[in-house]
N, C-alpha and C positions, 0 to 999 in steps of 0.2 A: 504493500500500500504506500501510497505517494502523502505524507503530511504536507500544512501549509508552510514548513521551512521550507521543507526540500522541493517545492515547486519556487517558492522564492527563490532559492539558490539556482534552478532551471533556470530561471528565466533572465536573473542578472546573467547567467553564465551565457546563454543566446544571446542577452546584449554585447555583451564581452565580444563573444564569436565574430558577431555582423560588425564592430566594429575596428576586429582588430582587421575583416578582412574588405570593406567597402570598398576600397580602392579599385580591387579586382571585380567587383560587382559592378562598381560603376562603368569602368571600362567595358562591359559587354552592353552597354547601351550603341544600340544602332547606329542612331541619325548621332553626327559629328557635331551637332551645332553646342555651342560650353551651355552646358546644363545642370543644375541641383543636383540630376543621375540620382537612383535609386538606392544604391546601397546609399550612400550618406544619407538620404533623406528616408530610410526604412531604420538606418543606426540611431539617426537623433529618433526618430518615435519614440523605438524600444528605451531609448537611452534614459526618456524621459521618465519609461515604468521601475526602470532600473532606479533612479533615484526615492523615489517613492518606496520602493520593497527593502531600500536598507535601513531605514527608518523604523521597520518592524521589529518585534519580538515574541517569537512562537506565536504564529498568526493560524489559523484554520484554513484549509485550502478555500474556503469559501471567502475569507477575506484577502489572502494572498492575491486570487482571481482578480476581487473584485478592485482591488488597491490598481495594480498593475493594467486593468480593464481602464480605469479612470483616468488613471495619468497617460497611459498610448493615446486615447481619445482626444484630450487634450492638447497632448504634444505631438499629434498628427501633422507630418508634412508630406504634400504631393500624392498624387493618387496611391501611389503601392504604399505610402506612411497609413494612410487613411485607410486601405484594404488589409493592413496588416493591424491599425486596431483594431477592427470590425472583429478579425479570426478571436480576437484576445477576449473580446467582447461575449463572445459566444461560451468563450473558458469560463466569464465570470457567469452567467448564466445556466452554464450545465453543468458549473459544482455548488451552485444555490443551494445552500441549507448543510454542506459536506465537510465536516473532519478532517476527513481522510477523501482519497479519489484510488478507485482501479482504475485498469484497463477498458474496462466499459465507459467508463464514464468520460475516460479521456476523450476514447471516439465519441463519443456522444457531444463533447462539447466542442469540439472541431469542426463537427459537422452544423452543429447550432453556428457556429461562426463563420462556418462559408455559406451557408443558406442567405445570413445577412450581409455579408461581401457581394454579391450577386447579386442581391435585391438594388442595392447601392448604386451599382453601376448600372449607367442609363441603356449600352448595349453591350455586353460579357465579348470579349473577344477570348476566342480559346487557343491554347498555347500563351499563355499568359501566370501569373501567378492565381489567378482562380480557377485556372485547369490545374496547374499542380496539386494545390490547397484540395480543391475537391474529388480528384480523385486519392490523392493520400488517406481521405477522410473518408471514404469509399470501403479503401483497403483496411482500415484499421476497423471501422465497422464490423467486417465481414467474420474478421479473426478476433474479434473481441468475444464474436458468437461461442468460440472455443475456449478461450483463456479470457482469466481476468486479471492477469501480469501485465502492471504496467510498461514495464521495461519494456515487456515483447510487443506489445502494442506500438509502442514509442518507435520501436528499434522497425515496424512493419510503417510505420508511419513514414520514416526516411527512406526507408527501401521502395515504398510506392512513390513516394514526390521524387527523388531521382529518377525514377524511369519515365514519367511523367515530361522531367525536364528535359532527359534525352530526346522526349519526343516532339519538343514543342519547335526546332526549328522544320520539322515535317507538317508543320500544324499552319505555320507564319513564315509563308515565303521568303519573306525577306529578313529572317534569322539564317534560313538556309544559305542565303546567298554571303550571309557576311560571316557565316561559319561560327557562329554564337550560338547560346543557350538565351531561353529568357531571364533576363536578369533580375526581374521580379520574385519569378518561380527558385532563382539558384539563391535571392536573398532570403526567401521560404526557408531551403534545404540547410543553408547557415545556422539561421536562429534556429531551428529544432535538431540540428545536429549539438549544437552549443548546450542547450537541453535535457536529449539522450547522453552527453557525458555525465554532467552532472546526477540524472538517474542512477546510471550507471556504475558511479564511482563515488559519489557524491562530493564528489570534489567543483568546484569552479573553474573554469576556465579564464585566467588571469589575462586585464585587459592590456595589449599592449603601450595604445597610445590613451588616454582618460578624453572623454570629449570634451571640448572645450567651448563654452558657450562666445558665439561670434555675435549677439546682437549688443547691440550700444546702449547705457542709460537713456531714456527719454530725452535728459535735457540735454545731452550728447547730440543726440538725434533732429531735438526742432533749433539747436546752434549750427549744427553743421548743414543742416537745408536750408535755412536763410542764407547762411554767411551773412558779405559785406553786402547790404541794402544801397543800389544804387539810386532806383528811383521808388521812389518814397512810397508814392498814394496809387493805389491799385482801382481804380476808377472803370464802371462798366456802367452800361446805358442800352436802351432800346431806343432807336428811331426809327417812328411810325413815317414815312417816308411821302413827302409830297410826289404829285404826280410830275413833275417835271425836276424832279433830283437829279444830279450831277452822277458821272459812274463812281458808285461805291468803293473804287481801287484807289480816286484820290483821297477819301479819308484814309485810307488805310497806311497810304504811302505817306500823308501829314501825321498820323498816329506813330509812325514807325521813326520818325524824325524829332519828336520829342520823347520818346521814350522805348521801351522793350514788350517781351512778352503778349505782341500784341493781337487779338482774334478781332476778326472782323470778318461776321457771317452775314452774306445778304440773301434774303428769302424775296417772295416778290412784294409783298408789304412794308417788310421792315428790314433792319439793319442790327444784329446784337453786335454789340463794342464790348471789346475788355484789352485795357493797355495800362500797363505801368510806365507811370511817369511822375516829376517834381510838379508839375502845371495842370492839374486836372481842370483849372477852369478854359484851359484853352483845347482841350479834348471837347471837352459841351461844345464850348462856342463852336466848333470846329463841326460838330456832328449836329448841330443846329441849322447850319447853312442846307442840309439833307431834310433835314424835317424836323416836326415835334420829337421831344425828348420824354422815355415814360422809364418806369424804375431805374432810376439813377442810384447809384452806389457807388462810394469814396469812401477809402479804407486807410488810414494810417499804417502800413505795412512795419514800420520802426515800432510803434506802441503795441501795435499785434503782434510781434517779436517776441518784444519783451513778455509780454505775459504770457505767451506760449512758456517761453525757460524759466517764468518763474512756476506756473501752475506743473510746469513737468518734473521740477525741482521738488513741489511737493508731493506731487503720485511718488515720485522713487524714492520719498524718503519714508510713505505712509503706508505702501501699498495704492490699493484702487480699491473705492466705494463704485458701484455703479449707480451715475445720474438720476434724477429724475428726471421724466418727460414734460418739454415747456414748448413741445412744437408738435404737430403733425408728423412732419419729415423731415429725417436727416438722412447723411449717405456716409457709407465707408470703403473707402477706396484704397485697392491694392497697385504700387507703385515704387518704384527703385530712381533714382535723382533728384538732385535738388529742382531742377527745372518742372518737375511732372510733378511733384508734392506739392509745391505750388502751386502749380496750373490746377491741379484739383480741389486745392482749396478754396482758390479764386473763383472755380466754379460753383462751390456752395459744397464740399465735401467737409465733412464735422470734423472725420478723421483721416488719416491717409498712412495705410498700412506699409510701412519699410517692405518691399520684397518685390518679387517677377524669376526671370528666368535665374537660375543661381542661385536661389535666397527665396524659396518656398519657406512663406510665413507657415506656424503651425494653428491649430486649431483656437488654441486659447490666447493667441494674437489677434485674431481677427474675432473672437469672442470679446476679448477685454477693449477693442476698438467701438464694435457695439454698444456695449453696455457704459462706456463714456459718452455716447451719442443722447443727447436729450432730446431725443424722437420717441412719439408713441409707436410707430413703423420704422423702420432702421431698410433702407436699401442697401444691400452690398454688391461692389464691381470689383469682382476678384480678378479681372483683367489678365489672365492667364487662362490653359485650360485645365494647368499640372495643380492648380488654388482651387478650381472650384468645388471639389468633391471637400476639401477643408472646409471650405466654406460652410457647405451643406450642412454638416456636423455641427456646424458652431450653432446653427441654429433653431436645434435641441436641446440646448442648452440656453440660450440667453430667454432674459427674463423680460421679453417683451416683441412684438412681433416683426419679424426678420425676412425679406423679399431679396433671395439671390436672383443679382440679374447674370445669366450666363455668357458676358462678358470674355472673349478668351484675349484677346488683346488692347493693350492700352488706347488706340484709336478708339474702341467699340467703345472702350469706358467713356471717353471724351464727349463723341454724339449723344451718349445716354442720356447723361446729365446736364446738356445741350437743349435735351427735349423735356426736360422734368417742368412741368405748368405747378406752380405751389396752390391756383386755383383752381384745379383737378383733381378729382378722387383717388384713390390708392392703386384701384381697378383698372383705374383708365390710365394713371401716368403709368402702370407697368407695361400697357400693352404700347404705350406710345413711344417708351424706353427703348422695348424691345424692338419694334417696328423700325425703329431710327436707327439702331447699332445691327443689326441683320443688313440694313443697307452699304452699310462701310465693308469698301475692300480693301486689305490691309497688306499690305507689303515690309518686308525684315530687313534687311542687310544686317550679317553677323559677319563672321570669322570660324574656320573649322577647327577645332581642336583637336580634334588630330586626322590621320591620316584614315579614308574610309571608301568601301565600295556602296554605292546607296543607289537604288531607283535607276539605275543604268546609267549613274555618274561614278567616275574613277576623281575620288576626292584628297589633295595633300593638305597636310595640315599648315594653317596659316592663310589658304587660300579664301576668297571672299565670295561668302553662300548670299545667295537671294531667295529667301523663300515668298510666296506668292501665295496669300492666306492659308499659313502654317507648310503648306507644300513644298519642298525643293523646287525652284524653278532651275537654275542655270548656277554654274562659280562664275568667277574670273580675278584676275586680276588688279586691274586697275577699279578705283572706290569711286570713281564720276560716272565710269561707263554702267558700269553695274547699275549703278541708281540711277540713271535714263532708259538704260532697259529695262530694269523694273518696273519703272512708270508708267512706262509706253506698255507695258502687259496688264498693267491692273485697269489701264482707261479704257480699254478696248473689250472690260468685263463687261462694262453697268455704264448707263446714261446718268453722269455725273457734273458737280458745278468744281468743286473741291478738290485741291491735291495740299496737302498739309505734310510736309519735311520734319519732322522731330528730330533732333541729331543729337547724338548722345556723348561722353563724356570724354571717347578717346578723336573727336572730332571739334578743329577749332572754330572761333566764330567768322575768321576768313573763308575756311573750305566751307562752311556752309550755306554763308551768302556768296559765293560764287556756284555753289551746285542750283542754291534759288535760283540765281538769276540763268543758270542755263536753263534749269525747269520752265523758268518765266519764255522763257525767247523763245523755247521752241512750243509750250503750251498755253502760253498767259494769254492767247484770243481766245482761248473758249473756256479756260478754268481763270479760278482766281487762286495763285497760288500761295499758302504760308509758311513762315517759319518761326521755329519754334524749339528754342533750347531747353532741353529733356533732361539732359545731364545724365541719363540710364547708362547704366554698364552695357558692357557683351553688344549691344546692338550698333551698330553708327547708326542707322537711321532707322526709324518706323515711320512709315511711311501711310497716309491717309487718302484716301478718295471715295467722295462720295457726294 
């Protein structure tokens, strides 16, 4: 019989395993593009149940579960983070009420937890870690029928999800072609192999490197996304537009000459403005010559600074109480740079989540972003697609009602909250959310991380990837060319007014207003095009049209 140490020792000893060995998990990820990858983001999960389980003493396997169920949930990052608590989930539920656990009951709660791994994901692909998971759980079932040895259960458990994993490049073409395993499924066979030792021996599996927590104090975090404040007053308007207005590209071109960061949207009515600058009264004047002016907003950006680091100053020294509600709606948006934090805030986002591609927020990040939200309804724009199943989670948890919009890239977040009417039902602005970011075609420029055979590209590392909404479209070389053929393939998706340049942080403010203005020269008669410093990692540009 399995007591609730000795599954505590299991399961720190699985964290142990997946963490001494992610490196080599991560590297069986497919697509080259620099990614969070699965073992690190399946290590810090467990890593998180790990801390939690040492804090016990002689716990009942019903709370061991439950502890280690609680903290995975919590500390969930990226889909396989988020399907690998669900499995944990299922432990704390099928040793509900248990002492002690056999072999039966192991399979029993394995199987409880891939039933809800499955339900979770919106379409199961197989050869994946829910094919491992569920057939291992399968196997142990069947021979649970015979024995109620844990060990042999355990030890039938890892003999089914290896062969399982052997078979998932026959399952998922393109593990076959890149001569991989799934890396989901092999961080699977890690943590339960980390596990069955500790059964087996009772011993631990000693960690080699200790994880190391990479997120920043808060007030770390709202110091280093402002920085130095150049222009002052964050100033945004609506012009209800007379009929005989001037072309909306000279405000935009006068907005851009007194200051930065500037959006300027024209519909056929109206004009929404948002520009930071020292002179907002000469932005009005300016956006008056167009028409009447209706919800006007001027922001001290220096005094809204400051109270950002001092209130972050006191969450991290007090913890965090969760808000009361003093509005309808707020938003929580998932975002990497100083440029995009901003822009989302200026948008009307309450909070703006540290993370993206690299830097998969966990569950109780994007929970505790919620619950500082002073919304009766709380939207989230998990702006990723590897965030949104965290997402989801989170919203089980928070104490007040939570609308993920499925968001997978930071353009789609942009339009969302673009379309948000504060005089609009909850109902209505989701579908209008939704309806506005479905329209956005998105385009990437990264960098390959390493060397990769993909989609019938022969990829070296270093070279410069275009993806074409999430797709591989083409590499190359040179960072101008790339980004005019990417352009030129996203316009020719959809009947659009819109191309919007974000450029991120390994790109200067020169290269990016000379790739505008090549944008401009060969597309500025039929779009209006912007830019817009993002300051994001991993990507040079993201690219918008819509």
């Amino acid at each position: 019989m399995i007591d609730g140490s000795l599954l505590a020792k299991a399961i720190i000893s699985g964290a142990n395993n997946i963490q001494n060995q992610k490196q080599m998990v991560d590297e069986l990820n497919v697509f080259p593009v620099p990614d969070g990858d699965t073992g690190t983001n399946m290590s810090m999960t467990i890593s998180a149940g790990k801390r939690e389980l040492l804090l016990l003493t002689n716990p009942t396997v019903e709370k061991a579960a439950d502890v280690a169920a609680s903290a995975l949930l919590r500390g969930a990052r990226g889909n396989s983070g988020v399907i690998l608590s669900l499995l944990f989930r299922g432990f704390s539920k099928g040793l509900k009420g248990k002492t002690e656990a056999d072999g039966q009951d192991l399979a029993e709660a394995l199987s409880i937890g891939v039933q809800a791994a499955y339900k979770a994901v919106m379409k199961p692909t197989e050869g994946t870690i829910l094919t491992v998971a569920r057939l291992a759980a399968e196997a142990a079932k069947e021979l649970s029928l015979s024995t109620n040895d844990p060990q042999i259960v355990m030890d039938e458990i890892i003999r089914a999800a290896k062969e399982a994993l052997d078979k998932t490049p026959e399952q998922l073409p393109v593990l076959k072609k890149a001569g991989v395993v799934d890396a989901g499924g092999k961080g699977f066979v890690v943590i339960f192999e980390g596990m069955a030792h500790t059964f087996r021996t009772g011993e631990v599996i000693e960690s080699a490197n200790e994880e190391k927590p990479k997120a920043k104090s808060p007030a770390s975090v709202v110091a280093e996304a402002d920085g130095e404040i150049t222009f002052g007053y964050c100033t945004e308007f609506i012009v209800d537009k007379k009929p005989d207005a001037a072309d909306p590209m000279k405000l935009r071109a006068y907005l851009e000459s007194i200051g930065d960061s500037v959006v300027c949207v024209d519909d056929d009515d109206i004009i929404k403005v948002h520009v930071h600058t020292n002179d907002p009264g000469n932005a009005i004047q300016a956006g008056l010559k167009f028409g009447q002016l209706v919800n006007i907003k001027i922001d001290n950006m220096r005094v809204q600074h400051q109270s950002k680091v001092v209130e972050a100053e006191k969450t991290e020294k007090a913890g965090y109480t969760p808000v009361e509600p003093e509005k309808p709606f707020g938003f929580v948006a998932v975002a990497a740079g100083a440029g995009l934090r901003e822009l989302f805030t200026d948008l009307g986002a309450d909070q703006v989540v540290s993370g993206g591609q690299t830097m998969n927020p966990s569950t109780d990040d994007i929970l505790r972003a919620i619950e500082l939200t002073p919304a009766e309804t709380v939207f989230v724009l998990p702006n990723n697609k590897n965030i949104i199943m965290a997402a989801e989670q989170a919203v089980k948890l928070a104490d007040r009602n939570v609308c993920v919009l499925q968001t997978r890239t930071v353009p789609q977040g942009i339009s969302a909250m673009l379309a948000f009417d504060p005089e609009q039902s909850y109902s209505d602005n989701r579908v209008a959310m939704t309806k506005q970011f479905d329209q956005v075609q998105t385009g990437l420029i990264t960098f390959a991380a390493r060397d990769s055979e993909f989609d019938g590209h022969s990829i070296k590392k270093g070279e410069i990837l275009a993806l074409d909404n999430g797709k591989l479209d083409f590499t190359d070389r040179d960072l101008t060319k790339a980004l005019m053929r990417l352009v030129k393939h996203l316009i020719k998706k959809r009947e659009a007014s819109f191309i919007t340049l974000i450029y991120g942080s390994d790109v200067t403010d020169e290269q990016a207003e000379r790739a505008r203005d090549a944008v401009a020269e060969k597309y500025g008669a039929d779009f209006e095009v912007n830019l817009i410093n993002g300051g994001q990692p991993v990507y040079y540009y993201m690219i918008s049209v819509e």
